[in-house]
N, C-alpha and C positions, 0 to 999 in steps of 0.2 A: 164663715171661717171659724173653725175650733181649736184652741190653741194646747198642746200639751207641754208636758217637758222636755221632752225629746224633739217638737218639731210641730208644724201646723198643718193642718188640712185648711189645702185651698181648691174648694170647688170639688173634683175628684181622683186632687194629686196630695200626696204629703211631702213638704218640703221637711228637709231636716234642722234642727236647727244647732249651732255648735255652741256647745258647751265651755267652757273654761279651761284654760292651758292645763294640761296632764303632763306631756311630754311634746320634746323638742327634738328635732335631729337636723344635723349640721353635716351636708356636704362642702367639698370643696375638689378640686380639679385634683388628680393625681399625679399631675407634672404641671410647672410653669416653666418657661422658657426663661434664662439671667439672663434677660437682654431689655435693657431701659426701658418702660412703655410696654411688654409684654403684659397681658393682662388675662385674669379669669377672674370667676366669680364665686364666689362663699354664700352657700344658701341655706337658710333657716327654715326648715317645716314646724309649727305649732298644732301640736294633735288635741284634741278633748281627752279621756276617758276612755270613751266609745272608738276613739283611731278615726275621729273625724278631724280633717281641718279646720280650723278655728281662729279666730281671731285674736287679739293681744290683751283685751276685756284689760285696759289700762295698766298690762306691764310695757317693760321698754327690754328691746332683745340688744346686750353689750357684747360685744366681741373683740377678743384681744388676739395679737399675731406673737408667738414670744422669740423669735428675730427680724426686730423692729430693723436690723440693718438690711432685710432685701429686700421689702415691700414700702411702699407708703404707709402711712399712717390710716386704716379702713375707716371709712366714714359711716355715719348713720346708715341702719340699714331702711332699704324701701321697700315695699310691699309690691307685689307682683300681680297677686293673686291671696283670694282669701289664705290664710296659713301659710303663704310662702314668701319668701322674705331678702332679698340680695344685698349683696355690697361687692364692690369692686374689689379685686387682689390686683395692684400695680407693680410689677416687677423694677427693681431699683438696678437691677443689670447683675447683680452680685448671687454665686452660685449656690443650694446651703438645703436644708430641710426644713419646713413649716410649720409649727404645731399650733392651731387655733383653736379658740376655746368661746363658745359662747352660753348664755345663761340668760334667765330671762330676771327684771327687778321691777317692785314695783314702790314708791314714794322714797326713793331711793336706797331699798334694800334686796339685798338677794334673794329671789325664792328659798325658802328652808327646804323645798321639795327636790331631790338630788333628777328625779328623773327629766328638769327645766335647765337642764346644764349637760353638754357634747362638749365632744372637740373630734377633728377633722386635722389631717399630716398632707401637707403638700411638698414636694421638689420641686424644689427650682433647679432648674436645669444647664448646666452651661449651652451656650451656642459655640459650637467650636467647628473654623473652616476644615477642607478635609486635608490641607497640609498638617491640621494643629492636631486634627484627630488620627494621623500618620505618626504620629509623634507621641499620643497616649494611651495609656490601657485602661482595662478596665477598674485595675485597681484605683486609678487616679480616678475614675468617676467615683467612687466606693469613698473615698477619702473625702470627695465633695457633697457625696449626702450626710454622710454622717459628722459633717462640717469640721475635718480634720484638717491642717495645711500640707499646700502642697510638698 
C-alpha cells in the first residue's frame, strides 16, 4: 500500500482520500407545509479543494433559522454519509419564508474562510381547505411569503 497526498493505492485500486473543508453548500426543501409536525430536511455537503466530500477534520457545522416563530429550534446536525450532513426542519404550523444560514467552527470560532458559510430560503406554506382557498387569492399567498399580514 503507497500513500500519497491525494489518496492511497490499494493493491490495484486508488482510493481517494479527502482533504479538509474548502467549501460548504446548504440545501433546504423549497416549500414546507404551516401545518404542526410538517417536516423537511436542511442538508450540509462539506467539499475539499479538489470538490471532494470530506469530512468535518474537527470543525462543528451551526445553523441558524432567522424565523424562529415557524420551525422548532434545529438540532445538531448528523452525518449521513461522508460530507453530508442533515437536520430536521419542523414546521410550528405558522405560514412565513425561511432564511437558513450555516457555517462551519472550529474550538469555537468561525471559519475566516467565507467560502464555509451558505444559507438556503425555505416557504412555509399555508394548508388551506378548498372552501378557504375559495375565499383567497394569490395575492394573499404573496403577503404570506413575504411574511406581510393579512
Amino acid at each position: 500500500m503507497k500513500e500519497t497526498g491525494l489518496g492511497k493505492i490499494v493493491g490495484e485500486s486508488f482510493q481517494i482520500l479527502p482533504g479538509t473543508p474548502a467549501r460548504i453548500a446548504l440545501t433546504s426543501p423549497e416549500t414546507l407545509f404551516a401545518r404542526a409536525g410538517a417536516r423537511g430536511i436542511l442538508t450540509t455537503r462539506v467539499y475539499d479543494n479538489y470538490g471532494n466530500l470530506t469530512t468535518l477534520h474537527g470543525h462543528t457545522i451551526i445553523a441558524t433559522a432567522d424565523r424562529n416563530t415557524l420551525i422548532q429550534p434545529l438540532a445538531s446536525a448528523r452525518e449521513v454519509s461522508r460530507g453530508i450532513y442533515e437536520m430536521d426542519i419542523i414546521s410550528l404550523g405558522k405560514p412565513g419564508r425561511i432564511l437558513f444560514r450555516a457555517w462551519l467552527q472550529k474550538d469555537a470560532k468561525k471559519s475566516p474562510l467565507p467560502a464555509l458559510e451558505n444559507v438556503s430560503e425555505t416557504n412555509a406554506l399555508p394548508v388551506i381547505t378548498s372552501e378557504q382557498a375559495s375565499q383567497n387569492t394569490w395575492q394573499n399567498l404573496t403577503q404570506v411569503l413575504l411574511g406581510a399580514p393579512f
